[in-house]
Structure formats: C-alpha cells, structure tokens
C-alpha positions as CSV (number, residue, x, y, z in Angstrom):
1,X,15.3,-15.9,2.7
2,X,16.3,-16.6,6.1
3,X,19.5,-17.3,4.9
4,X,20.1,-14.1,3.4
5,X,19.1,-11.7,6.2
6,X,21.0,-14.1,8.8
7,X,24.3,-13.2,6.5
8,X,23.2,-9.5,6.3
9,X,22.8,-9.4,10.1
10,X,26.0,-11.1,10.7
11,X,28.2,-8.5,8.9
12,X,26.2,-5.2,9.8
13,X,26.8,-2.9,7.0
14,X,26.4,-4.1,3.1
15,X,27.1,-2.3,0.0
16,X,24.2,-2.0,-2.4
17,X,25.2,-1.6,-6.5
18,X,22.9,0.5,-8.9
19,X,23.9,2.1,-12.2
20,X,23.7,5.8,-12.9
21,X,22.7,6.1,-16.6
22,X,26.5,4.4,-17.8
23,X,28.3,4.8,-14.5
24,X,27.9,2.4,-11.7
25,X,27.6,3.2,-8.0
26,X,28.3,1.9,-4.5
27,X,26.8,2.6,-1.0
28,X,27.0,1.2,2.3
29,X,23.7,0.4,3.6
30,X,22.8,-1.4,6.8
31,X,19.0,-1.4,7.5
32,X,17.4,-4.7,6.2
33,X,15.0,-6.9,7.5
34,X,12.8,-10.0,6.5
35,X,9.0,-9.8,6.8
36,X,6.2,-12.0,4.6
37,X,8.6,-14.1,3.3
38,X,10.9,-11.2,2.0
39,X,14.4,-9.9,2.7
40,X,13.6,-5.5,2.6
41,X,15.7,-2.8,2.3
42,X,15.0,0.8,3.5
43,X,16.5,3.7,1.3
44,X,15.0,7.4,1.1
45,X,12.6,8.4,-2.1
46,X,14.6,11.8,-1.8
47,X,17.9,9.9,-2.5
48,X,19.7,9.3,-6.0
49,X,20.0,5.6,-5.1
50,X,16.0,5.5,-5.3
51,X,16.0,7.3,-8.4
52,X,18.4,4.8,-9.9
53,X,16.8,1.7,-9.3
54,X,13.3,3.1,-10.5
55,X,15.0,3.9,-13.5
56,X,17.3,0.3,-13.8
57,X,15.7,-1.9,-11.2
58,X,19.3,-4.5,-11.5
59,X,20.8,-3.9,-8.3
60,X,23.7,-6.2,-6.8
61,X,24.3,-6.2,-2.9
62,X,27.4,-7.7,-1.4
63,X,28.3,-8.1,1.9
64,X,31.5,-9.5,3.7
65,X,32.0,-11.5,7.0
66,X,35.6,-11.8,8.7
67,X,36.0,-15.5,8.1
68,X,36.4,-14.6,4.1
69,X,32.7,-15.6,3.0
70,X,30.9,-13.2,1.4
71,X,27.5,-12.5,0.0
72,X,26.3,-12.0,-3.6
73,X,22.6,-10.9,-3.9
74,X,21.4,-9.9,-7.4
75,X,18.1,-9.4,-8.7
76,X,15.2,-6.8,-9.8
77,X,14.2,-4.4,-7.2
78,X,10.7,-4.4,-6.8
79,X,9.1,-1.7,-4.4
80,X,7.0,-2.5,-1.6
81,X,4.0,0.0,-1.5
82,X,2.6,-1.3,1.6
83,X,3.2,1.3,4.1
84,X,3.5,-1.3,6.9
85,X,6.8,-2.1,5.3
86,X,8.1,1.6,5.8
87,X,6.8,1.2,9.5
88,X,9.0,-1.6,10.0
89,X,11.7,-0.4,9.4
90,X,11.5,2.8,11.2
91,X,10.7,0.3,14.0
92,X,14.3,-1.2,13.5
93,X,15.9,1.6,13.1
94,X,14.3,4.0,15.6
95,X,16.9,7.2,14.7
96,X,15.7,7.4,11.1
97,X,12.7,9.0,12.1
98,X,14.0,11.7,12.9
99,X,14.9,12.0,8.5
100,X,11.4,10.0,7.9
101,X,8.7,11.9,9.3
102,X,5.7,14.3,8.5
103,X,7.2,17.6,9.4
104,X,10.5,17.1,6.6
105,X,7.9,15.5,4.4
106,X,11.1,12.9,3.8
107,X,9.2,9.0,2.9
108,X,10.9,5.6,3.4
109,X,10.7,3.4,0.3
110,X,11.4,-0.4,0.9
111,X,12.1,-2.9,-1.8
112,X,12.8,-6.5,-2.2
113,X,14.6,-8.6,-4.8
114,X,12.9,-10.4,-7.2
115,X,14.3,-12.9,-9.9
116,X,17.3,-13.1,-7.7
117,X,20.3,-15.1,-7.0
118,X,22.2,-15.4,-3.5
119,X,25.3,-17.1,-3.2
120,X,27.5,-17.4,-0.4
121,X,31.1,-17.5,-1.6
122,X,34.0,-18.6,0.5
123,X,37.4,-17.6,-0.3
124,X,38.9,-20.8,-2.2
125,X,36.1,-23.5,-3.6
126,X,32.7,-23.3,-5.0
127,X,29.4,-21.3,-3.8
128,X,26.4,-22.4,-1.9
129,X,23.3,-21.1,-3.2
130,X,21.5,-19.3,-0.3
131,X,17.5,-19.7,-2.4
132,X,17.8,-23.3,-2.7
C-alpha cells in the first residue's frame, strides 16, 4: 500500500470516479492517508459522492505526476466505521474541522479499497502493478 499513498502524496490532488445512477462523476480530492495496512480516503456523509459509493461501491481514482506516470486505483469502497480513522484525518488536514465538527453536526466518513488493482502507467510501455 505504500506504494500507492507515496504516488498519491507525490501528485497532491487525485480525482476520485463514482457513478450517479447511469451518469458517471469526477472530483478532485486530496486528503488520503495510509494507516493499519490501508490507503483511506476522507469524504463528507453530507456529500453526493458518499451517497454514490454507498449505493455503487466501484469507484476508480486516478492521479497524475509531471513525468507522464500516472495512477489507476480501482476497487470496492469499503467504509471504515472506526472513528479513529475520521480522527486521522482531521489530524492531517487540520482546516477540515472547521466543516467536521459537533456544532454543524457535519461527520467524516473514510473508506478504503478492497478487491482492488493499482497500476502505475507510464506514457509509452507496459504497467507496473503497485499490490504486487
């Protein structure tokens, strides 16, 4: 997993793939982080992109470094309930709790992939598997 959150660190902001009953969406995300063996992702539970992957848990993230590489990470999201996996994050990202927090009653939901793929694709030849 290393290998994955090192390429997610490197480029900064990601783009995270859910469907929307028929229609697919795209957003940039940026907060990740690796913890118990797992590459997490913080999103809101107030946000449709929560709402789509607890309907369709297939979600695609792709991420893009200046040298031409780039990241395709594909799986089944699978929701950490854990609370010390919300705190985390708001540790990393110190400004989000300012939107997380008691008094707007907004939660953090985090989530990892599971039956996934990762494959780091250069520009011309052949991927390198990033699980293996």
């Amino acid at each position: 997993m290393s290998k994955v959150n090192d390429f997610l660190t490197e480029t900064g902001v990601f783009f995270v793939a859910t469907v929307d009953g028929d229609q697919p969406k795209l957003r940039p995300l940026g907060l990740h982080f690796e913890m118990d063996g797992k590459v997490l992702f913080g999103i809101g539970e107030f946000k449709d992109v929560y709402k789509q992957l607890v309907a369709n848990p297939k979600v695609e993230i792709v991420a893009c470094k200046p040298d031409g590489h780039w990241l395709r990470y594909t799986g089944k999201a699978a929701f950490e309930t854990d609370p010390k996996y919300a705190a985390q994050a708001l540790e990393i990202m110190p400004d989000l709790k300012a939107i997380y927090n008691e008094e707007t009653g907004n939660k953090m939901a985090c989530f990892s992939l599971v039956d996934a793929t990762a494959v780091d694709i250069p520009m011309m030849g052949p991927g390198e598997d990033l699980l293996a």
